[in-house]
MIBA-804954 format. One record per atom (N, C-alpha, C, O): residue number from 0; atom name; x, y, z. Coordinates in steps of 0.05 Angstrom, whole numbers, plus 32768, in hexadecimal, padded with zeros to 4 digits. Example, Ala and Ser with C-alpha at 12.3 -4.5 7.8 and 13.67 -1.06 7.14 Angstrom:
BEGIN
    i  at    xx    yy    zz
    0   N  8108  7F8E  809C
    0  CA  80F6  7FA6  809C
    0   C  8108  7FBE  809C
    0   O  811D  7FBE  80A9
    1   N  8101  7FD3  808E
    1  CA  8111  7FEB  808F
    1   C  8102  8001  809D
    1   O  810C  8017  80A1
This chain:
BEGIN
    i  at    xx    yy    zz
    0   N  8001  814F  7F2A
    0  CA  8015  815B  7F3B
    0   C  8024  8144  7F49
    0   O  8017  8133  7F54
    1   N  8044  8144  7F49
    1  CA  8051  8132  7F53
    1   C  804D  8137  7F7C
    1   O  8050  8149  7F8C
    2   N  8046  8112  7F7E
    2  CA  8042  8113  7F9A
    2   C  8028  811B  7FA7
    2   O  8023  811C  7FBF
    3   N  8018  8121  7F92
    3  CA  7FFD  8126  7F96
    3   C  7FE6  8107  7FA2
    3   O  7FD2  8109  7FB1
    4   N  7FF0  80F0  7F97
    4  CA  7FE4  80D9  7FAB
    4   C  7FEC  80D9  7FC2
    4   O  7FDD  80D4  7FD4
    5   N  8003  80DE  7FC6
    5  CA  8013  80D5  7FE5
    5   C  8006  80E8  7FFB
    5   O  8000  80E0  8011
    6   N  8000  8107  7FF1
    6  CA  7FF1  8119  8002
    6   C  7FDA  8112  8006
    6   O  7FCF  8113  801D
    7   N  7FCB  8106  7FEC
    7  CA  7FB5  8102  7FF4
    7   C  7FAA  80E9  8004
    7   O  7F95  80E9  8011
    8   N  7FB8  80D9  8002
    8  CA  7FBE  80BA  8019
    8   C  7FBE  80C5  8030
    8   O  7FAF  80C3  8043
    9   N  7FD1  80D0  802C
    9  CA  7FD9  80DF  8050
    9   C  7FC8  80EF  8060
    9   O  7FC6  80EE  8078
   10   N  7FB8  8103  804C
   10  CA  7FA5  810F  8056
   10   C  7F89  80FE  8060
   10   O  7F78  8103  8070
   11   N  7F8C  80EE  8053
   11  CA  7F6C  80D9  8056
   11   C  7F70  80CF  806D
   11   O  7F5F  80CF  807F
   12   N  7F89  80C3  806F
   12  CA  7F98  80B1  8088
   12   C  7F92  80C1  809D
   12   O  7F86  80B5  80AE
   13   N  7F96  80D9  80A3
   13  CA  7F9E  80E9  80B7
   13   C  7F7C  80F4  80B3
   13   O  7F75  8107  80C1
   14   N  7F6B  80E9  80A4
   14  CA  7F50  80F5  80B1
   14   C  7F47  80DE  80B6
   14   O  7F38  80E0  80C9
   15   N  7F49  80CA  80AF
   15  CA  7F46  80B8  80BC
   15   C  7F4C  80A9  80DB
   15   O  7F3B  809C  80E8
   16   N  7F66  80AE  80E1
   16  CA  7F75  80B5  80EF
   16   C  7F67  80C2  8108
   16   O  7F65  80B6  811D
   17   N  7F5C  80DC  8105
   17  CA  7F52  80F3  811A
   17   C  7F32  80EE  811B
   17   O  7F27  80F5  8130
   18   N  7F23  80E4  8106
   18  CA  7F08  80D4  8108
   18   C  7EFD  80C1  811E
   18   O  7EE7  80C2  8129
   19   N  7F19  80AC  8122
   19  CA  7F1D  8099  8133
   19   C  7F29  80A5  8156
   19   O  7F30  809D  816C
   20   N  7F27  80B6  8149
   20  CA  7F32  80C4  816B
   20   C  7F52  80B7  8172
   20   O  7F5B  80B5  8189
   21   N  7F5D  80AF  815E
   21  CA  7F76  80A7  816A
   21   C  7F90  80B8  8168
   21   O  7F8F  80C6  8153
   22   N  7FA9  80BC  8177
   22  CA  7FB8  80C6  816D
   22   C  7FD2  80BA  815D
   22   O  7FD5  80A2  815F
   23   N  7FE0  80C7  8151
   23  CA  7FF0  80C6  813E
   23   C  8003  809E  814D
   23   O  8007  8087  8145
   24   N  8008  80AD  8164
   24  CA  8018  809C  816D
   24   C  800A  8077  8175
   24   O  8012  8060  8173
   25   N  7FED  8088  817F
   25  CA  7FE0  8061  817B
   25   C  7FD5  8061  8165
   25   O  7FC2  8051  8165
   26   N  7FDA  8071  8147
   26  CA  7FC7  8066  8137
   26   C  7FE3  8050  812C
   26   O  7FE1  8038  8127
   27   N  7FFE  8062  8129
   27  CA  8018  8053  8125
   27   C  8011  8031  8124
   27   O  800D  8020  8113
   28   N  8013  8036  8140
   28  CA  8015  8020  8150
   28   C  7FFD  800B  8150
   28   O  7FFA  7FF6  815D
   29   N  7FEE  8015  813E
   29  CA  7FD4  7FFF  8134
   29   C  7FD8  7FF4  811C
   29   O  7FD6  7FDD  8115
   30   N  7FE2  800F  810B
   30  CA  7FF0  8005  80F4
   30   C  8012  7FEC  80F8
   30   O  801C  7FE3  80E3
   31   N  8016  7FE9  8102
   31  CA  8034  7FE5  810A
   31   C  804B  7FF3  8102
   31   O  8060  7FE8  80FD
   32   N  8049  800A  8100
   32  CA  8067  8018  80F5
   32   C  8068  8031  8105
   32   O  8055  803C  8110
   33   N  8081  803A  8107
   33  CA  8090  8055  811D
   33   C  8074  8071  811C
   33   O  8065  8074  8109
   34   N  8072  8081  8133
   34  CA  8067  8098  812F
   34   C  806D  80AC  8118
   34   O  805E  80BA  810B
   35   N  8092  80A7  811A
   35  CA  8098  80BF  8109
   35   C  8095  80B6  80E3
   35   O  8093  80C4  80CF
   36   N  8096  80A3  80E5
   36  CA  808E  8094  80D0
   36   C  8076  8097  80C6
   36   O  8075  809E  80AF
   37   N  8058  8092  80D7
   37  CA  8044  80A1  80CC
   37   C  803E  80BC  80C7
   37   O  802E  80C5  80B7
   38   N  8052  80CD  80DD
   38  CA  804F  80E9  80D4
   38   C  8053  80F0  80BB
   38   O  8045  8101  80B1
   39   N  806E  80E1  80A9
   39  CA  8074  80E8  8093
   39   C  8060  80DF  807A
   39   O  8060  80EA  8064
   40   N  8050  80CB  8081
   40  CA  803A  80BB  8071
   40   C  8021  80D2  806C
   40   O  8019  80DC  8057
   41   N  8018  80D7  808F
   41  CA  8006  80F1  808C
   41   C  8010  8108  807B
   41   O  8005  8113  8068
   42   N  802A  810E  8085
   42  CA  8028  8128  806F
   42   C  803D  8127  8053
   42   O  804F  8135  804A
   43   N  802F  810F  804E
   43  CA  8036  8102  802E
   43   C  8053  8100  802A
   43   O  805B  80FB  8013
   44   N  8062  8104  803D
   44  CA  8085  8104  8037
   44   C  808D  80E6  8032
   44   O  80A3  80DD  802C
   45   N  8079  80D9  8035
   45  CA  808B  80B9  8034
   45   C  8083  80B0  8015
   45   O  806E  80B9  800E
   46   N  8091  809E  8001
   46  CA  8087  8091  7FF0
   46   C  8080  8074  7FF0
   46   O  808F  8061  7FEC
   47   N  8068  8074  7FF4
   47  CA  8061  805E  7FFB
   47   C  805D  8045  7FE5
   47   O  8057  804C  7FCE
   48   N  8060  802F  7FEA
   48  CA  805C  801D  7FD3
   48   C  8043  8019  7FD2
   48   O  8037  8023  7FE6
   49   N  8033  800B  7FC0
   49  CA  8019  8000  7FBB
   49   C  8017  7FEA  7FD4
   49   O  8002  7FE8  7FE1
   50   N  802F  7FDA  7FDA
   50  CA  8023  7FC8  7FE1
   50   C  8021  7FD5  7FFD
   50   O  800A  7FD0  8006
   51   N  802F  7FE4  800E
   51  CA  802E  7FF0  8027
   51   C  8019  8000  8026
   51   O  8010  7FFE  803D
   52   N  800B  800F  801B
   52  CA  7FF1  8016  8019
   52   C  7FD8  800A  801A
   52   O  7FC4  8014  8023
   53   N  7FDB  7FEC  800C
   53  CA  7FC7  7FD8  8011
   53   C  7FCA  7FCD  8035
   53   O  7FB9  7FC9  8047
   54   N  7FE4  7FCB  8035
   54  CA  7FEA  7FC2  804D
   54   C  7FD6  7FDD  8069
   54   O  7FC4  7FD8  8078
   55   N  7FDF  7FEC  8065
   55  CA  7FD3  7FFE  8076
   55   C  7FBC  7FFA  8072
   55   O  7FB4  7FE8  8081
   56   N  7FAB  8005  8063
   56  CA  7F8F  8006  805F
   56   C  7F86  7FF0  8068
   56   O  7F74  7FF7  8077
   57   N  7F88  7FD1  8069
   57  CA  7F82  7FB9  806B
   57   C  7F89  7FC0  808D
   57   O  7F76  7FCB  8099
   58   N  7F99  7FBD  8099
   58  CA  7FA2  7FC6  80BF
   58   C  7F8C  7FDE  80C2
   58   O  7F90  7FE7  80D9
   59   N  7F78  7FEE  80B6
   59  CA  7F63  7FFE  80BB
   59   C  7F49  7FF8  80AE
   59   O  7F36  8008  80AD
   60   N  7F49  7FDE  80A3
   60  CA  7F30  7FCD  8095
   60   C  7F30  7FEF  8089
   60   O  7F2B  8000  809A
   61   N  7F33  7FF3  807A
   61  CA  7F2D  800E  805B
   61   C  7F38  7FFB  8048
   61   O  7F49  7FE9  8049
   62   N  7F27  8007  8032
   62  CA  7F38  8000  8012
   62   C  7F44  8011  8015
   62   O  7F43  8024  8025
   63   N  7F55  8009  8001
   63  CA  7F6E  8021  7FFD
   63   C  7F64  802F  7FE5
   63   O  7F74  803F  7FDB
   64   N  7F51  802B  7FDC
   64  CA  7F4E  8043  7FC7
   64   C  7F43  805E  7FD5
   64   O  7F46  8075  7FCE
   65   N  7F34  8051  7FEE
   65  CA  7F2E  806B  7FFE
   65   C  7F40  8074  8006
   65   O  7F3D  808C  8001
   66   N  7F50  8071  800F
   66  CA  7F61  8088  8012
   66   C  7F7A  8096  8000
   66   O  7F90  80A0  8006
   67   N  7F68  808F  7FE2
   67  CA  7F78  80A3  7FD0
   67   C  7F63  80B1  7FBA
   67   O  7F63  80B8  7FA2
   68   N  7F50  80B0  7FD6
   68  CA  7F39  80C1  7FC0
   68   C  7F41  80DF  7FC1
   68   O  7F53  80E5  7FD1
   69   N  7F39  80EE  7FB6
   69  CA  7F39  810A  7FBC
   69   C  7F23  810F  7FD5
   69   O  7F0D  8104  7FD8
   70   N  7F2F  8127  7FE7
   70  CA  7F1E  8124  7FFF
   70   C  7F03  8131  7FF2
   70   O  7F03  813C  7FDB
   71   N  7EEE  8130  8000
   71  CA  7ED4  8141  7FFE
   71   C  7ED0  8154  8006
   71   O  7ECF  8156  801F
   72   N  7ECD  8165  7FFB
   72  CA  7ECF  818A  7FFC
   72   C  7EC8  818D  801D
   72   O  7EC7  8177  8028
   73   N  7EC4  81A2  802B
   73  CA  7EBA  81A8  8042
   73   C  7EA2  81AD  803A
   73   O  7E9C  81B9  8026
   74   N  7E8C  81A0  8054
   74  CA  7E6D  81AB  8057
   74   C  7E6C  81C6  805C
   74   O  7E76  81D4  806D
   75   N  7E5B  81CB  8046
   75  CA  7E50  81EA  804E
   75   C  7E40  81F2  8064
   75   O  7E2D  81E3  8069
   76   N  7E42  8205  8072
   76  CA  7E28  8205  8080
   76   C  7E09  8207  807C
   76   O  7E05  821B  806E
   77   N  7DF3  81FC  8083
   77  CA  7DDB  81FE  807B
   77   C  7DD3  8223  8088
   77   O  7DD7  822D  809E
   78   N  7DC5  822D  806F
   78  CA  7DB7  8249  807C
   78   C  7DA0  824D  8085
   78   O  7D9A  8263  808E
């Protein structure tokens, strides 16, 4: 499916992102680039190059393959 990495980057990012307890606007700003700029990253609207993806990941010590894994299902609850 076209655009299917970029969601999934974005989604990782943005759990990553909310993991760290940070918001949108100081995670930006850790990364070095605009708020509204990461918004579009999180919800995969941006096309990102390879190398700006290494770049990010590397400003959050992650590989960048992690964050174009497919996410991991939700935990079920134990009965």
């Amino acid at each position: 499916m076209e655009g299917e990495l970029q969601k999934r980057f974005g989604l990782n990012l943005r759990a990553y992102r909310v993991e760290k307890k940070l918001s949108q606007e100081k995670f930006a700003e850790l990364i070095g680039v605009h708020r509204t700029y990461m918004g579009g990253v999180e919800r995969g609207e941006r096309n990102l190059t390879l190398k700006s993806a290494e770049r990010i990941a590397a400003r959050i010590d992650v590989d960048p393959l992690e964050l174009l894994r497919p996410p991991a299902p939700p935990a079920t609850p134990a009965k």
